[in-house]
TIKOL-960937 format. One record per residue (C-alpha): chain; x, y, z; residue in three letters. Coordinates in steps of 0.2 Angstrom, whole numbers, plus 2048, in hexadecimal, padded with zeros to 3 digits. Layout:
N
@cadena: A px: X py: Y pz: Z residuo: ALA
...
This chain:
290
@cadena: A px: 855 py: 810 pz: 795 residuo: UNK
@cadena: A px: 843 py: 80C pz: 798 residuo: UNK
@cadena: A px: 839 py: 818 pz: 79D residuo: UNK
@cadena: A px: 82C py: 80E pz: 7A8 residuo: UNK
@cadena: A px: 82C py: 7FC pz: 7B2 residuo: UNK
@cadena: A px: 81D py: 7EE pz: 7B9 residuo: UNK
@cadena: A px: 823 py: 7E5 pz: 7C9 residuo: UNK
@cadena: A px: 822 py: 7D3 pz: 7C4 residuo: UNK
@cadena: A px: 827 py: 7CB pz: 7D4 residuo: UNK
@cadena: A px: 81A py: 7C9 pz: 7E1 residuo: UNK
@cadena: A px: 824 py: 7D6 pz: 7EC residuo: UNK
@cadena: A px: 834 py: 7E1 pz: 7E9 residuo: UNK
@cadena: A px: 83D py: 7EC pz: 7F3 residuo: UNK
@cadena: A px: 842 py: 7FE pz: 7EF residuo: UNK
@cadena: A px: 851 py: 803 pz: 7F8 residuo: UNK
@cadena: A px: 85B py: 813 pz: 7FD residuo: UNK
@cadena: A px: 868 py: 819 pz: 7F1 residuo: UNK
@cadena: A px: 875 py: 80B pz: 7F9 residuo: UNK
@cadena: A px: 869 py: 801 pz: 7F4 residuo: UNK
@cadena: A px: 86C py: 7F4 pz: 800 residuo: UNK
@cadena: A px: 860 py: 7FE pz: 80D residuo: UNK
@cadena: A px: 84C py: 7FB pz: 80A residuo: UNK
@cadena: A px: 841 py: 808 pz: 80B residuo: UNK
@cadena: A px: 831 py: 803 pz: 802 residuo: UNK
@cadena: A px: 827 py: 7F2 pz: 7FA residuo: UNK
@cadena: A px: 81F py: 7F3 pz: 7ED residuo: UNK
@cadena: A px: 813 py: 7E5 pz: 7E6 residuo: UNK
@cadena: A px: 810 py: 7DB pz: 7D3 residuo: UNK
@cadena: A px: 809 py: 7E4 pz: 7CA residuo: UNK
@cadena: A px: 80F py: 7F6 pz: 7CE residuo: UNK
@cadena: A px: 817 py: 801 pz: 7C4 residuo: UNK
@cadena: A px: 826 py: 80E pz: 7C6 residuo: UNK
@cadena: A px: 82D py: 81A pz: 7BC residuo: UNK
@cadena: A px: 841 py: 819 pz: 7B6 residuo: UNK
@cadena: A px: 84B py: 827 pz: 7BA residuo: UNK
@cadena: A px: 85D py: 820 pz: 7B6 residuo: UNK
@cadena: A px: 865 py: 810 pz: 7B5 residuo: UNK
@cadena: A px: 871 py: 80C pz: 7C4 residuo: UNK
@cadena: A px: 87A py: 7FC pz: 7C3 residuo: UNK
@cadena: A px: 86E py: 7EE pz: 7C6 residuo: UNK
@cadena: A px: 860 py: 7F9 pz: 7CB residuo: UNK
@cadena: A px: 856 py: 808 pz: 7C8 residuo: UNK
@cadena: A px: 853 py: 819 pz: 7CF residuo: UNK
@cadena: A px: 841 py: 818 pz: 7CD residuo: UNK
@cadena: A px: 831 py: 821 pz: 7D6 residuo: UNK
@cadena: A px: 820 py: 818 pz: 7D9 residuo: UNK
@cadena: A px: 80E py: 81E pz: 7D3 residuo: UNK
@cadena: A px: 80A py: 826 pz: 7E6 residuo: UNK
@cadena: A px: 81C py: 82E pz: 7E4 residuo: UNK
@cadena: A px: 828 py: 825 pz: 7ED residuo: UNK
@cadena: A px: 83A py: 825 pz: 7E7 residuo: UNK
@cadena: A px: 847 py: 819 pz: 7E8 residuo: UNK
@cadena: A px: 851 py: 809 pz: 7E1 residuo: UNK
@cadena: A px: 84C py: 7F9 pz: 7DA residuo: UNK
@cadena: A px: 852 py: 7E9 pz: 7D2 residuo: UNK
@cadena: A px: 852 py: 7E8 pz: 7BF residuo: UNK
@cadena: A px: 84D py: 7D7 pz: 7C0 residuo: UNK
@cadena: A px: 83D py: 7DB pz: 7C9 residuo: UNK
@cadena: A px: 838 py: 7E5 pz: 7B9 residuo: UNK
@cadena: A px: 82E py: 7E5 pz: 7AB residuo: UNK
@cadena: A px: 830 py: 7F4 pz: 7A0 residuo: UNK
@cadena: A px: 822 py: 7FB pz: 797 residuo: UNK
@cadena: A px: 81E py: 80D pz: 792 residuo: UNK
@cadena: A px: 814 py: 819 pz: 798 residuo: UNK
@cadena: A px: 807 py: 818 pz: 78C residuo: UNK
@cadena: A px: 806 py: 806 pz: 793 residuo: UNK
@cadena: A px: 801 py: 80C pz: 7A3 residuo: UNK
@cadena: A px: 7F6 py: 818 pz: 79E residuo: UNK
@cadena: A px: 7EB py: 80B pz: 795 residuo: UNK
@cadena: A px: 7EB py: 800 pz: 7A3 residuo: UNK
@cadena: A px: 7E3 py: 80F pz: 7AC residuo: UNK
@cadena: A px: 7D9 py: 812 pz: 7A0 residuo: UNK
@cadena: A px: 7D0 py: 7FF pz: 79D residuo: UNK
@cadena: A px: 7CF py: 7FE pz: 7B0 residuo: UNK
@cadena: A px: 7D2 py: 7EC pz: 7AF residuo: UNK
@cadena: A px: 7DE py: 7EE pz: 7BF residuo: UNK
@cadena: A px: 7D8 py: 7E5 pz: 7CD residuo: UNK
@cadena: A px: 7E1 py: 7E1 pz: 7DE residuo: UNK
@cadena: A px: 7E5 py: 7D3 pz: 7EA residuo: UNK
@cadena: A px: 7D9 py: 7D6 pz: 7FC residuo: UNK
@cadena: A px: 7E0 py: 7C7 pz: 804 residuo: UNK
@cadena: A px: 7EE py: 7C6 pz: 810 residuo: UNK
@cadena: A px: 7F6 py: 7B8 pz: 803 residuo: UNK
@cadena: A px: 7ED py: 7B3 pz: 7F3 residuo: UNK
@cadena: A px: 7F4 py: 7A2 pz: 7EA residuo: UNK
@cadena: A px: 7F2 py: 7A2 pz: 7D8 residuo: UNK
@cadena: A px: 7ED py: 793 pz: 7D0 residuo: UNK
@cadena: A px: 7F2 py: 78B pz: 7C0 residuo: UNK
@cadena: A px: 7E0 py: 786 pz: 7BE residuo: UNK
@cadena: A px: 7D0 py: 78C pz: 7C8 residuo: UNK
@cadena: A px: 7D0 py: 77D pz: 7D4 residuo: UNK
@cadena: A px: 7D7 py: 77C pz: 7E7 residuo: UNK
@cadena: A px: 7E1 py: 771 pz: 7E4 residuo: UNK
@cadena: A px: 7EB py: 775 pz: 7D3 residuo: UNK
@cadena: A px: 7FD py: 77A pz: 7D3 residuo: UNK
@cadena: A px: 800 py: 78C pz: 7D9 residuo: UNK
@cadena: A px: 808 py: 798 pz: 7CD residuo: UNK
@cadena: A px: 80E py: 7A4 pz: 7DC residuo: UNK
@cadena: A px: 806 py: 7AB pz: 7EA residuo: UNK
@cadena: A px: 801 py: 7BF pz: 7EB residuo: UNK
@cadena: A px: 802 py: 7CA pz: 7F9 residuo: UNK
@cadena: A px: 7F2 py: 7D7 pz: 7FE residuo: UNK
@cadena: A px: 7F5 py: 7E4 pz: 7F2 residuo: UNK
@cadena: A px: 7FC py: 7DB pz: 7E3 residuo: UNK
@cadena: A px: 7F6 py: 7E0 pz: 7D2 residuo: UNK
@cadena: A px: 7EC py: 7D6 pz: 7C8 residuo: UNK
@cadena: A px: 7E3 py: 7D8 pz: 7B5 residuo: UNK
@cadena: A px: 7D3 py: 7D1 pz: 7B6 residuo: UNK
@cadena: A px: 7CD py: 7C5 pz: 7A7 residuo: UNK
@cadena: A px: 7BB py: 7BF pz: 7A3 residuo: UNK
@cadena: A px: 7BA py: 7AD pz: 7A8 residuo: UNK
@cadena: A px: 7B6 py: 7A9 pz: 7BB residuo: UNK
@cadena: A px: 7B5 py: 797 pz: 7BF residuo: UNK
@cadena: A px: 7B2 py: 78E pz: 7CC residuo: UNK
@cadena: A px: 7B0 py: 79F pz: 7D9 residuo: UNK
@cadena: A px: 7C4 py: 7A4 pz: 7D0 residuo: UNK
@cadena: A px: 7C6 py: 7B2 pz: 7C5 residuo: UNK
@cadena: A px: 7D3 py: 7AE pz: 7B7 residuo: UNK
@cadena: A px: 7E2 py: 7BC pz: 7B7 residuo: UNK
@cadena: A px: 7F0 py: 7C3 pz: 7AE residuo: UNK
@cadena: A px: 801 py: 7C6 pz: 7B8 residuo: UNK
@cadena: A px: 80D py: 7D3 pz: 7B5 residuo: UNK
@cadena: A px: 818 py: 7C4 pz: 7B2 residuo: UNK
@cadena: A px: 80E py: 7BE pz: 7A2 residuo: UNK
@cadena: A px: 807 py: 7B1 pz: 7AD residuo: UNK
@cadena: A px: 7F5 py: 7AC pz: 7AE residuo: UNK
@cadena: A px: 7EB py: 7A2 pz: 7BB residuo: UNK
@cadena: A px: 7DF py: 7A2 pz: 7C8 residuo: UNK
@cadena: A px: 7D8 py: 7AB pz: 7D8 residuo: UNK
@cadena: A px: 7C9 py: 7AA pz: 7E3 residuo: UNK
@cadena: A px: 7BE py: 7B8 pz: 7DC residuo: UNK
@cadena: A px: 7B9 py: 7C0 pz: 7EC residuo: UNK
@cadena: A px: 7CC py: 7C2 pz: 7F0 residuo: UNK
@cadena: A px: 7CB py: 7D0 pz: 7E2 residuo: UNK
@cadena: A px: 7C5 py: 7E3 pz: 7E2 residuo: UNK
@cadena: A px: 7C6 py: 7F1 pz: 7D5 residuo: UNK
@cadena: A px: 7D4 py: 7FB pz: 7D6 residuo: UNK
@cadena: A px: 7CF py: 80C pz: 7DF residuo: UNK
@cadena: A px: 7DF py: 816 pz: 7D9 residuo: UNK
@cadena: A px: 7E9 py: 819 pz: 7C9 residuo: UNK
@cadena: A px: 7F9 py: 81C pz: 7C3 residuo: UNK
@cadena: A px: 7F6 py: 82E pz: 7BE residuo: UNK
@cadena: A px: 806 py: 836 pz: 7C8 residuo: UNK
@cadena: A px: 80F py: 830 pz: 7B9 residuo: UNK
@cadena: A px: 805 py: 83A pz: 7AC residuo: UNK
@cadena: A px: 7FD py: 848 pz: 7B4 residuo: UNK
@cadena: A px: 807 py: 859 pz: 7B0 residuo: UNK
@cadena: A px: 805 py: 85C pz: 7C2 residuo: UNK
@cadena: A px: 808 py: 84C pz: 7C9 residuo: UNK
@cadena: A px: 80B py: 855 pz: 7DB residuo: UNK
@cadena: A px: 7FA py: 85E pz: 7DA residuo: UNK
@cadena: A px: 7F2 py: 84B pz: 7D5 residuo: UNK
@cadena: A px: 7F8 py: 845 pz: 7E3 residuo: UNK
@cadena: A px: 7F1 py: 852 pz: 7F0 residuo: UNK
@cadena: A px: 7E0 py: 850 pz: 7E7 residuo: UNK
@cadena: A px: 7DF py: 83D pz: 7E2 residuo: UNK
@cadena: A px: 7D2 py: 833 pz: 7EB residuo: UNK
@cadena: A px: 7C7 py: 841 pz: 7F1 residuo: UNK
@cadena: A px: 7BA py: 83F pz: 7E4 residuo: UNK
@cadena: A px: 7B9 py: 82C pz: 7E7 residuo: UNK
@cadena: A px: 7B8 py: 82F pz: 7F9 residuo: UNK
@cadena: A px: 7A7 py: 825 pz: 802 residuo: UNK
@cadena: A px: 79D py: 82E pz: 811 residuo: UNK
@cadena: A px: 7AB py: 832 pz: 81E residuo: UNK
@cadena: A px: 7A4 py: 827 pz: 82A residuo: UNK
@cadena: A px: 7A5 py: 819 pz: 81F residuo: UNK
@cadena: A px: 7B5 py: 81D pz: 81A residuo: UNK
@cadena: A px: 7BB py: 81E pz: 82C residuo: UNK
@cadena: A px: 7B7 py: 80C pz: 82F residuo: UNK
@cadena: A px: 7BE py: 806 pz: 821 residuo: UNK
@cadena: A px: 7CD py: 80B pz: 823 residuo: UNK
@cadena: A px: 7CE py: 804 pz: 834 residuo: UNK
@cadena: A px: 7C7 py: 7F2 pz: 830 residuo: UNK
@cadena: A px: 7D9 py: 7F4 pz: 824 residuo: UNK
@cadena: A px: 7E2 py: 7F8 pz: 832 residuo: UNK
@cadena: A px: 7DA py: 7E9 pz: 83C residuo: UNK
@cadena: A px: 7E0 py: 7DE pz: 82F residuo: UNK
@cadena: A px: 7F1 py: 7E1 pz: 830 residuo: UNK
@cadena: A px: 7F1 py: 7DE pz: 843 residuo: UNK
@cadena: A px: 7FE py: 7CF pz: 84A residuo: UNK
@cadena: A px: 808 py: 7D4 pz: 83A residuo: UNK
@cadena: A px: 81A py: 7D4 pz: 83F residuo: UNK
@cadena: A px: 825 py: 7E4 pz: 83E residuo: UNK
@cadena: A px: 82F py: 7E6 pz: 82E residuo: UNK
@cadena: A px: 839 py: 7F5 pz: 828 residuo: UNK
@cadena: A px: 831 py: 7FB pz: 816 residuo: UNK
@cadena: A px: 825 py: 7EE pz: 817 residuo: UNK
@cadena: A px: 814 py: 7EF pz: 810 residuo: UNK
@cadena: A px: 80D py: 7DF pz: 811 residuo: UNK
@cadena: A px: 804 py: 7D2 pz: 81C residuo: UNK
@cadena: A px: 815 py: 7CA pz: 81E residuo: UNK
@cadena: A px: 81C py: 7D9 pz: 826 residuo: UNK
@cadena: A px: 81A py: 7EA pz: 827 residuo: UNK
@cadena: A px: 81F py: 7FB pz: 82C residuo: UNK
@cadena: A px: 817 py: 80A pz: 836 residuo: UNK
@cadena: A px: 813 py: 813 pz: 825 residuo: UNK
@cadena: A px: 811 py: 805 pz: 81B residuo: UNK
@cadena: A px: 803 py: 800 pz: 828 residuo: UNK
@cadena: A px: 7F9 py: 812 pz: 825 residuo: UNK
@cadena: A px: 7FF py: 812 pz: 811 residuo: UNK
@cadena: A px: 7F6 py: 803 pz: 80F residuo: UNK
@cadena: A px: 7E8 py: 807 pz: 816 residuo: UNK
@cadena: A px: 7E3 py: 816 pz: 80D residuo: UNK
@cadena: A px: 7EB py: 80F pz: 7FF residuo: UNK
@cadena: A px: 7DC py: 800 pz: 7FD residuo: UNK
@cadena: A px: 7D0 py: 80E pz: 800 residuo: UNK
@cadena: A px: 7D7 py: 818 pz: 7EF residuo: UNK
@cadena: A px: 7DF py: 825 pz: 7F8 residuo: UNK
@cadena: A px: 7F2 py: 827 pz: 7F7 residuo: UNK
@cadena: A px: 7FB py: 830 pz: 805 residuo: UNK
@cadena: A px: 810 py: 830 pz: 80A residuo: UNK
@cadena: A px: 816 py: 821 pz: 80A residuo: UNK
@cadena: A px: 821 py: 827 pz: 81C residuo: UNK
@cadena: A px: 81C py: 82E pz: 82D residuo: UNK
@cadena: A px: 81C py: 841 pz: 828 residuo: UNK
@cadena: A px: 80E py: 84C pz: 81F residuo: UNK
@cadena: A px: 815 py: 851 pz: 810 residuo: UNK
@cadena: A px: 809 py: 861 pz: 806 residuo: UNK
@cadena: A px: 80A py: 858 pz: 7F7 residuo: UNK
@cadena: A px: 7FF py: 848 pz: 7FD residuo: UNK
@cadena: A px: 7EC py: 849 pz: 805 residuo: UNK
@cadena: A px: 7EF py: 84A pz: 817 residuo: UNK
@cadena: A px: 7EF py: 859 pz: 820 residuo: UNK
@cadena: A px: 7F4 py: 85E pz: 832 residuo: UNK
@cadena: A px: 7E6 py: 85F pz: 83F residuo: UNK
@cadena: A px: 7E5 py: 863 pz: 853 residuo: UNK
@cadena: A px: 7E6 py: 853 pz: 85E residuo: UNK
@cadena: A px: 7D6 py: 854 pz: 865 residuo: UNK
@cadena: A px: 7CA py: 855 pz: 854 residuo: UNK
@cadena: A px: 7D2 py: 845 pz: 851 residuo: UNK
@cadena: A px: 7C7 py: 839 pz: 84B residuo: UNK
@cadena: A px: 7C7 py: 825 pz: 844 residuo: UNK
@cadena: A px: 7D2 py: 823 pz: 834 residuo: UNK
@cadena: A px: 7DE py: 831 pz: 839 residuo: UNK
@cadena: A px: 7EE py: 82E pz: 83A residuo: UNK
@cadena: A px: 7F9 py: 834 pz: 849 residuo: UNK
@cadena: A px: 80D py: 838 pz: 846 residuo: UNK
@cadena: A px: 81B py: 836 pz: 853 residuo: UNK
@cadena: A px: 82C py: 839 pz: 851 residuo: UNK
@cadena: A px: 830 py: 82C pz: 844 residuo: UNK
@cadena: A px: 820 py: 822 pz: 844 residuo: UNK
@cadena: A px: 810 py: 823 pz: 83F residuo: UNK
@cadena: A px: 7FD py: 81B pz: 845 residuo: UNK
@cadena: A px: 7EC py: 819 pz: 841 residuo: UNK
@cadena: A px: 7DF py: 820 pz: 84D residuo: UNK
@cadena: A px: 7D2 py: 814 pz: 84F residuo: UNK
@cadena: A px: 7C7 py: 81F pz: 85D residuo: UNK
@cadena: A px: 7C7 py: 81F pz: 871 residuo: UNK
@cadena: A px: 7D9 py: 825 pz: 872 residuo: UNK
@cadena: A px: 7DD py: 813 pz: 869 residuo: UNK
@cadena: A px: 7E9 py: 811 pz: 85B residuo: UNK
@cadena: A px: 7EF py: 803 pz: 850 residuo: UNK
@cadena: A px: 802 py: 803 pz: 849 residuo: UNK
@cadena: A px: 80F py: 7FB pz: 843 residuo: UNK
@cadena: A px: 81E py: 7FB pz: 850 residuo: UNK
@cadena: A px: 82E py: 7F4 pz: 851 residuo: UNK
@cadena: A px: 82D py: 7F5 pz: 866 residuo: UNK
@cadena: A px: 833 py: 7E5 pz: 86D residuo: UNK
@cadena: A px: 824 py: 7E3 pz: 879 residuo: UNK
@cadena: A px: 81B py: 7E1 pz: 868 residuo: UNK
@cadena: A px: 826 py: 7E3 pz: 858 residuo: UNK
@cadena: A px: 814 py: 7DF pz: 84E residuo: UNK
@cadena: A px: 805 py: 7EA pz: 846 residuo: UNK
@cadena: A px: 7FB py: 7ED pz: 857 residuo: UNK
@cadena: A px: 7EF py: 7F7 pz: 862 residuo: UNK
@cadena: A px: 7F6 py: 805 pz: 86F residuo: UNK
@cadena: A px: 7ED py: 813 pz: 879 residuo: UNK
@cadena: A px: 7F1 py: 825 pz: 87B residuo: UNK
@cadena: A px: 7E6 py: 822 pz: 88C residuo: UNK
@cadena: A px: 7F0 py: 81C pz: 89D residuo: UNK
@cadena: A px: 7E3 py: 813 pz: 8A3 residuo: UNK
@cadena: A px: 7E3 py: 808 pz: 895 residuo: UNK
@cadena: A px: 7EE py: 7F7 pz: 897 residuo: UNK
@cadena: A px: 7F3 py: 7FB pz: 884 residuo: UNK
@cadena: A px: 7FB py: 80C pz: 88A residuo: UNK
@cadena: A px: 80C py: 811 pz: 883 residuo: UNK
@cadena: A px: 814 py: 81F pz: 88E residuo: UNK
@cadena: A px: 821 py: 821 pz: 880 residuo: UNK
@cadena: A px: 813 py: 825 pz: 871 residuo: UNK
@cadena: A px: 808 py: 82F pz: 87A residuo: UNK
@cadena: A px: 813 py: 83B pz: 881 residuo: UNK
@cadena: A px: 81E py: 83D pz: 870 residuo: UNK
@cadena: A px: 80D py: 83F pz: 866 residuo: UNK
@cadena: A px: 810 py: 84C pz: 85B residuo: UNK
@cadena: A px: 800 py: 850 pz: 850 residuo: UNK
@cadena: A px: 7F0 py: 849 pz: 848 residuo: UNK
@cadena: A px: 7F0 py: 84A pz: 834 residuo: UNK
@cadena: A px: 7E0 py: 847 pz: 82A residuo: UNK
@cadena: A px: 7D9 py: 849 pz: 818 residuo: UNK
@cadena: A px: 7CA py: 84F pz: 81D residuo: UNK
């Protein structure tokens, strides 16, 4: 059996054990550990600890040591924009190899051209995208090689953190970008996405890996706080669901409400037109990693 897979595809799906129901995306270029073959899929678990079932067919396999090079080289880079084509040549108008999603893995080659960085696909594709989509991959796949992989991930990205204030805003321009997304169970992506795949992703392109679901979990980063020393960038957990505070009793999600049933911004305040009854009175704590 293999011992480690690439995602090939631009998007996957991991499922639950029936694996008919999805519980997370995952993106080219991403890499899962095997645990066991099941059928046409395997029981796998993702670099920021995530179990759960995937397609054979959306799999590379490589090794371990494969991974740990990429690491290494830090040739990795990642997708910023909502949707990125990639081009056969580095021209607007040349014929598009497929199109990424934000997130999406990439492995940065020498020639740029025409403002487009030439790229290698987990596929074994190459082709084009618009430099300034690209940035430097922040985290690492070090869950899977670290003796203590549960200690890594309570610990990764502190030493990479900016000033907090800096930090705090960033995280929030992330959230702003998702806003108008619709609502999609498991989803990740600017084509839909989830209540924790909204606050994932944010610290995620900020190098910091928390729980991929709307609970604090002591092996990840965040921490429980009080309500009231809440501040930008925190996230606030109902029953169920999660959010991103964004200051002034304001918060941005992802919720599946009908009124909405898109990535948008609600207040914990009744004299805000945005209020939602339902949230604020089933608020249940504040969890930070600071």
């Amino acid at each position: 059996m293999m011992e480690m897979g690439i995602i090939t595809k631009p998007a996957a799906w991991l499922y639950g054990e029936d694996q008919i129901s999805r519980t997370d995306e995952v993106f080219m270029g991403w890499a899962v550990k095997i645990l066991k073959e099941v059928g046409e899929a395997y029981e796998a678990v993702t670099h920021y600890g995530y179990h759960g079932y995937i397609k054979k067919e959306n799999l590379l396999p490589c090794t371990l040591e494969e991974i740990r090079k990429r690491d290494a080289v830090r040739k990795t880079v990642w997708n910023r924009c909502a949707f990125a084509d990639v081009k056969e040549e580095p021209d607007v108008r040349s014929k598009i190899l497929c199109t990424l999603g934000r997130g999406s893995f990439v492995t940065k080659l020498h020639e740029v051209s025409n403002g487009y960085r030439k790229v290698g696909l987990a596929n074994g594709e190459e082709g084009y995208i618009p430099d300034i989509f690209l940035e430097e991959r922040r985290e690492s796949d070090a869950c899977f090689y670290e003796r203590e992989p549960n200690l890594f991930l309570l610990r990764q990205g502190k030493k990479y953190l900016p000033e907090k204030k800096d930090f705090q805003k960033r995280l929030v321009a992330c959230a702003r970008a998702y806003l108008g997304t619709q609502y999609r169970w498991a989803g990740k992506s600017a084509e839909g996405i989830d209540c924790s795949g909204l606050t994932f992703m944010c610290y995620w392109m900020n190098g910091v890996m928390i729980y991929r679901d709307a609970e604090i979990k002591k092996e990840y980063p965040v921490h429980e706080i009080s309500i009231e020393r809440m501040e930008p960038g925190d996230l606030l957990y109902f029953p169920g669901h999660v959010a991103l505070y964004i200051g002034d009793l304001k918060y941005i999600h992802a919720t599946g409400n009908p009124k909405s049933a898109a990535c948008v911004i609600n207040s914990l305040s009744e004299k805000d037109p945005d209020y939602r009854a339902d949230l604020a009175s089933s608020l249940l704590k504040a969890g930070s990693i600071w």
